[in-house]
Each structure stands twice: as C-alpha cells, then as structure tokens.
N, C-alpha and C positions, 0 to 999 in steps of 0.2 A: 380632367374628364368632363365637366363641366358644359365644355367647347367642342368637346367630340358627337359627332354624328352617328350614328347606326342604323340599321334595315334591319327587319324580318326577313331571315332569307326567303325565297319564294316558294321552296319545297317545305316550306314548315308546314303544321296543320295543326289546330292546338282547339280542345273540348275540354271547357272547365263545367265539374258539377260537384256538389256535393265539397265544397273546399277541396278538390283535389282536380287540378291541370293535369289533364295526357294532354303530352306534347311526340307528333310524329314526323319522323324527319324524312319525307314520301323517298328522294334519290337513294339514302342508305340501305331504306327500310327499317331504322331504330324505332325502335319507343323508348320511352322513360315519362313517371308520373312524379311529381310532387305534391306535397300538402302544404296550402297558402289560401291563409283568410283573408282573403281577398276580391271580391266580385268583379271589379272593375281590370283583373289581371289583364283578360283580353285585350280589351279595348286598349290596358296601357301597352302592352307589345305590340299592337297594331300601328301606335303612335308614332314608333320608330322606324319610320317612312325614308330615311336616307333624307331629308330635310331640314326637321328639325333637330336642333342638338339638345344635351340632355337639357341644359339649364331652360330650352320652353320648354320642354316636356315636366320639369320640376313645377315651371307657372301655371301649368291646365290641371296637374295633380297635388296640390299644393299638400292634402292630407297622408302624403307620403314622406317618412324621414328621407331626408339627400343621401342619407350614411346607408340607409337601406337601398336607395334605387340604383346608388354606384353599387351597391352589393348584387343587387340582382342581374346589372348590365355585365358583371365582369363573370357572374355564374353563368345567363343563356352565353355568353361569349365564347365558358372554354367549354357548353353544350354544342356549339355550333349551331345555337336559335339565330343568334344574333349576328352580324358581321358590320366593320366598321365601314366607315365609309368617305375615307381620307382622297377621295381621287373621282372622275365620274367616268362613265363607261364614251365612250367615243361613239356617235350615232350611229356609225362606220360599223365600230365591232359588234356592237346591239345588234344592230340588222344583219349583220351574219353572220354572226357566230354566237345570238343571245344561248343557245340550248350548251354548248362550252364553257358559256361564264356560268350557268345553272350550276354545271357538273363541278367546276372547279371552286366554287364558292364553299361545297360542302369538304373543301379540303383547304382552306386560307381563312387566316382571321380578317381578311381586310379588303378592300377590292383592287388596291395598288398591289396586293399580292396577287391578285387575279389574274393580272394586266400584267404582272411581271413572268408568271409562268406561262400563259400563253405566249411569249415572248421569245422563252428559257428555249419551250420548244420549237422554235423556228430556228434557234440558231446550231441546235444538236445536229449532230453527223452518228447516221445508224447504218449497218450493214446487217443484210440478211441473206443467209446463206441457204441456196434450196430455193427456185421461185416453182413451189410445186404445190398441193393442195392446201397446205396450208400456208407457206411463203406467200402467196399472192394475196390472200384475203390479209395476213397481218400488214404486208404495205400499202395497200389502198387503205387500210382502216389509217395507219401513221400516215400518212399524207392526208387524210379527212382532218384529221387530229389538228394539225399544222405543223406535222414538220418538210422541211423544207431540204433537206440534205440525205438522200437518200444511196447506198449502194447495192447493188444486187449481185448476184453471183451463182451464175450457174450456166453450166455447156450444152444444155438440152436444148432441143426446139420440140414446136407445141406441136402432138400428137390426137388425133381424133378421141381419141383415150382419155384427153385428158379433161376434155369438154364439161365433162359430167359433174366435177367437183372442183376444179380447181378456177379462182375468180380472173374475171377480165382477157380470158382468151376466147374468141368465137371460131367460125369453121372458115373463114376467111387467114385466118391464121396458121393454118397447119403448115407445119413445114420450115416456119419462122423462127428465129432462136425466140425464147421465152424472154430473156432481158430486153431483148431489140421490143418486141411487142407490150411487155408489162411498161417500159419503161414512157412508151407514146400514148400510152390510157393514161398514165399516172400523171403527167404533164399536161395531160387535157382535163385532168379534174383543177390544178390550177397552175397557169402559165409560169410563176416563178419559181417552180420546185425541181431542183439539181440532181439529176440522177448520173451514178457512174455506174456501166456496167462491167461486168468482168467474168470473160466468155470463157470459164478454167472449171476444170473438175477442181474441188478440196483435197489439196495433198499435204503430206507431213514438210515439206516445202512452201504450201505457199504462202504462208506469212514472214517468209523470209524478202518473196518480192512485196506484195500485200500488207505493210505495216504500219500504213498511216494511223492517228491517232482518233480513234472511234468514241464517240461514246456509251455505244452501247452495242454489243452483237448479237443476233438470233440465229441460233442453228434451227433451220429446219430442212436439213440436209441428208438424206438415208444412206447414200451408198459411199462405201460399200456396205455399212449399219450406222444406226443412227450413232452406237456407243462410240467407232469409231473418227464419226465425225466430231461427235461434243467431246473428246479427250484432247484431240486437235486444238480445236476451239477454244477450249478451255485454259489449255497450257497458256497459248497464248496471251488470252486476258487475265491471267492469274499475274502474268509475270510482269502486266504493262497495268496492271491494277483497274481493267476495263468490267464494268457490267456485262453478265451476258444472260442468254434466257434459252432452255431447251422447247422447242419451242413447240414438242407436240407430235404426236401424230394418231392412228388409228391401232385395237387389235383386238378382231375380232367384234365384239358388241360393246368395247372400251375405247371410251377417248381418250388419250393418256397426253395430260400436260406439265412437260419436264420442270423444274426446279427454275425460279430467279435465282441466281446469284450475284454478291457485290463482295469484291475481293476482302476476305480478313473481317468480314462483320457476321457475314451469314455460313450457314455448310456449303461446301464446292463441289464440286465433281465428285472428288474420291471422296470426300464424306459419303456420299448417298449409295457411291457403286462398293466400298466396304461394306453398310449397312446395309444394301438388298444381298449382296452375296452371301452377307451369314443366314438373312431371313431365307433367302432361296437353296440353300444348301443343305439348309433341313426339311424345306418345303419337298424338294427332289432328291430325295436318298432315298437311293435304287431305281430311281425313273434311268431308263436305257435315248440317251437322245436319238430323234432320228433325222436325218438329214434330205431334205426333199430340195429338189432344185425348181427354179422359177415358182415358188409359193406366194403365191398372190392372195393376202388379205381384205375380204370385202372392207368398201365403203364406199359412200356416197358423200353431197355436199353436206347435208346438218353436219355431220360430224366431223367435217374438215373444218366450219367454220364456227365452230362451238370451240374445237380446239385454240384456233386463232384469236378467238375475242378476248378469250383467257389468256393466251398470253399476252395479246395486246393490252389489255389495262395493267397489267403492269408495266410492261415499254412505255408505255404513257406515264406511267408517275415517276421511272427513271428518269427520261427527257425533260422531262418538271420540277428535276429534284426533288419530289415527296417521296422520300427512302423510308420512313416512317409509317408508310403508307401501303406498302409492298404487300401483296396476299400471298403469294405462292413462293417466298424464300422458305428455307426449312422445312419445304413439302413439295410433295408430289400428286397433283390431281388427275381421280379418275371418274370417266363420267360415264356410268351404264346407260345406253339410250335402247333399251329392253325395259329397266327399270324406271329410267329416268333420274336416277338417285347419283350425288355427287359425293365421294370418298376422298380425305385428303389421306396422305400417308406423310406423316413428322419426321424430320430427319434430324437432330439437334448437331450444331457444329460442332466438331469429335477433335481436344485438344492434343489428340495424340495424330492428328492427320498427317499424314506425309505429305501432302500439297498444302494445309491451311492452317494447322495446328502451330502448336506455342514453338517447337522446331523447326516446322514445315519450309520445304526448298522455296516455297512464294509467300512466307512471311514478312 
C-alpha cells in the first residue's frame, strides 16, 4: 500500500469541529460523521492529491502510526472519500467527458475502473422499443452517456401531436417516420454512434425475426397496452437471460416508472403482475369497469422526461455492469407532480414464480 496513490474525490465536502468529521458526498447526497482526535484530519485527506503516494504522505505526517493511516485509507475507500489512482485520466476524456468521470467515480474504487466502464458502455448493444415520449428522451440521454450501439423500433411517424413532449422532433419533421428522424439527431450529437432501425409494430412474432443478442432492452412501447407489450418483451429476455427495463409512462397526475429487471437475480414480470393483481383485486371489489374508447391521458414534457431520466440511470449502470448499483429492481416508481412526492412500490422476487421462481419455465 505503501506505493499506492489516491485522490479525494471531488464531490467530497468534509467540516471537522468539535473531534467530529461530517463528511458529504455532494453526487449521492450522503452524509456520515465520525469521531477522530485529530485536527489535522483535513488537511491529511486533502494530501491525497492523486500524486503523492502514501509513503510521502506518511514523511509530511510522520506523528501518525503507518498501521493507522493504512487503516484510514482503506475506511475513506470503502466510504467512497477516497479513490485510487492506478491509471491517469487521458487529456482527451478530461476535456469531455470530465462531469462522467465525476459521476462514475462515485461508483468505482479506482480510476482504471472509471476508464473501464466508460468503455464497457460504448461497446453495449441497447434496443428501445416505442420512440415516443419517453423512448426519445431515454436515447439521446444513452447516446450523451456514451453508448455507441443503438436500436430503435417503431412504425410511427412524427405527428404535430407529438411536438409537445416527446424529445428531438421539430415541425419540419412531420410526417417522417420517427426512427428515420431520431435516428439523424442522435448521430449528429456524435458521428460514430450505430443506430439500426426497425420500422415494425411489436408483435408476439417479432422476436422470432428480431433476435439478435442485446444487452439490454427498454420497453417504452403502449400499443396495443403497455402490459401487453412488457410480457412480449419479457418472455423474450427471460428466456435469452437479457436485462430489460419497463420503461415508464404517464396516468393521470402519476409518473409511473416500471421495474428493472436482470434475469434470475431480481422480480420479473409476473412477479410484479401477480403482486399488483392480488393488491388490485381487493383495491376493486365491486368497482363496475367502464370501457371508453380513444381515452386520452393528459401529459406534457416534465413528466415524460422525469419518467426517462429514471429509467435511464439505470440503463446506464446496466451498460456499465454496476448491477449492484440498480435503484429500481424490485420496485415500481411513482411520481406525483401535484405533490411533488416520489413513492416506490417493493415487489420481492416470489420463489413460487412461474417465469422466475426456483421451478420457473426461465430458470
């Protein structure tokens, strides 16, 4: 350890008074305090400049045991104070993409891990199903990200309608299929990024033609309902072991953003549609359904792209491999924009599942 280098991450923020360090960690939003008779604590975590290694940092604080300060580098470590510093940032990536390495530092103990997930996701292949209010904003946010491999899918073209909420179609476009137009925005934000499109409604067929190997799929596809398209979806990636993400939409004065899933680790599908069916079953005993045709649900852009940002940080730490990292596996988010207030709903993976349980057909 001795030889090893480290940094204060940059998000850190750190007030000692009273023998007691608050340490803030600005990207998470964490705190955590310690008690440490120490005055100079500051000044020592400051020292950790990504330069020096510990052994000068041991020569300018000599009144410190060695046995202690390895003790303390490998605590701020697995706090996330500290990151190591085995590798150096490329001037290149600094300059444009420094606010990505910000972000991903608070998820890597190292900066070769930094440099490796920015990487990870350039080489990932994502399909998103639905380029519609929310499709459109989760693929330009994945393409800002850096991925580089993108497929789109949908048979619509852009409608004056759709102006209002849904990203990167203007009034010059109407009339255009939506892949044809998303797909020349998203290659003009940068030259080498792959888009395939695929000008097909979702059918219980099409992943028969459709079944290249993804690493990650987003439904945000409605018609003919959205349940009907994530069972679709789903089948699919259960049985090829593919991540996939519901990926949202609008009801009423709710954002509602559907489940991650990762085949066999987290709840599936029919975990969640078992468990809302029993909660709704007794919610609706005696409600008479009624049936209205062309019911059009208000909404506007906030809430299409409050939806998307939320599913996108998770597609982003798919594509990165940070699975440990996932916020919206085993729940469902709802977000009142009357209240302002965010509700998740828990769904624990039900080993009795018929898709995902300890018999389950995609075990």
């Amino acid at each position: 350890m001795v030889n090893d280098i480290y940094r204060l991450k940059a998000s850190v923020a750190l007030v000692y008074n009273d023998n007691v360090l608050d340490i803030f960690l600005s990207n998470k939003r964490e705190q955590f305090k310690i008690t440490i008779d120490y005055e100079q604590i500051v000044e020592l975590l400051f020292s950790f400049d990504g330069k020096k290694n510990v052994s000068d940092i041991m020569e300018i604080y000599k009144n410190i045991d060695s046995d202690d300060l390895f003790d303390l580098v490998i605590f701020f470590l697995k706090k996330n104070v500290l990151i190591k510093v085995d590798c150096d940032y490329s001037e290149m990536l600094v300059s444009e993409q420094y606010r990505l390495i910000n972000f991903f530092e608070d998820y890597c103990s190292s900066t070769s891990e930094v440099i490796s997930s920015l990487k990870l996701i350039s080489t990932k292949k994502v399909m998103i199903i639905g380029i519609g209010a929310v499709g459109t904003w989760i693929s330009e946010s994945l393409i800002r990200t850096g991925l580089k491999n993108i497929t789109l899918v949908d048979d619509d073209t852009v409608e004056i309608s759709n102006l209002h909420r849904q990203g990167m179609f203007f009034s010059d476009d109407v009339g255009k299929f939506k892949v044809d137009v998303l797909s020349e925005n998203l290659c003009s934000i940068f030259s080498d990024v792959k888009v395939t499109k695929i000008k097909e409604k979702l059918t219980s067929d099409f992943f028969k033609k459709y079944n290249d190997k993804y690493d990650l799929i987003i439904n945000c596809a409605d018609k003919p309902s959205v349940d009907e398209t994530t069972r679709i979806i789903a089948r699919f990636c259960m049985e090829h072991k593919i991540p996939h993400i519901v990926g949202g939409g609008y009801n009423l004065h709710l954002t509602l953003i559907g489940q991650t899933v990762i085949p066999n680790r987290t709840a599936c599908v029919m975990c969640f549609e078992k468990h809302l069916q029993k909660i709704n079953s007794a919610d609706l005993d005696g409600v008479k359904k009624l049936t209205r045709k062309n019911r059009k649900i208000g909404s506007f852009s906030p809430l299409s792209t409050v939806a998307a940002s939320l599913a996108t940080i998770d597609a982003v730490k798919i594509v990165s491999d940070k699975y440990d990292c996932i916020s919206n596996s085993n729940s469902r988010i709802e977000f009142d924009v009357r209240e302002r207030d965010i509700n998740k709903h828990f769904v624990e993976k039900n080993d009795d599942c018929e898709w995902c349980g300890s018999h389950g057909i995609y075990n």
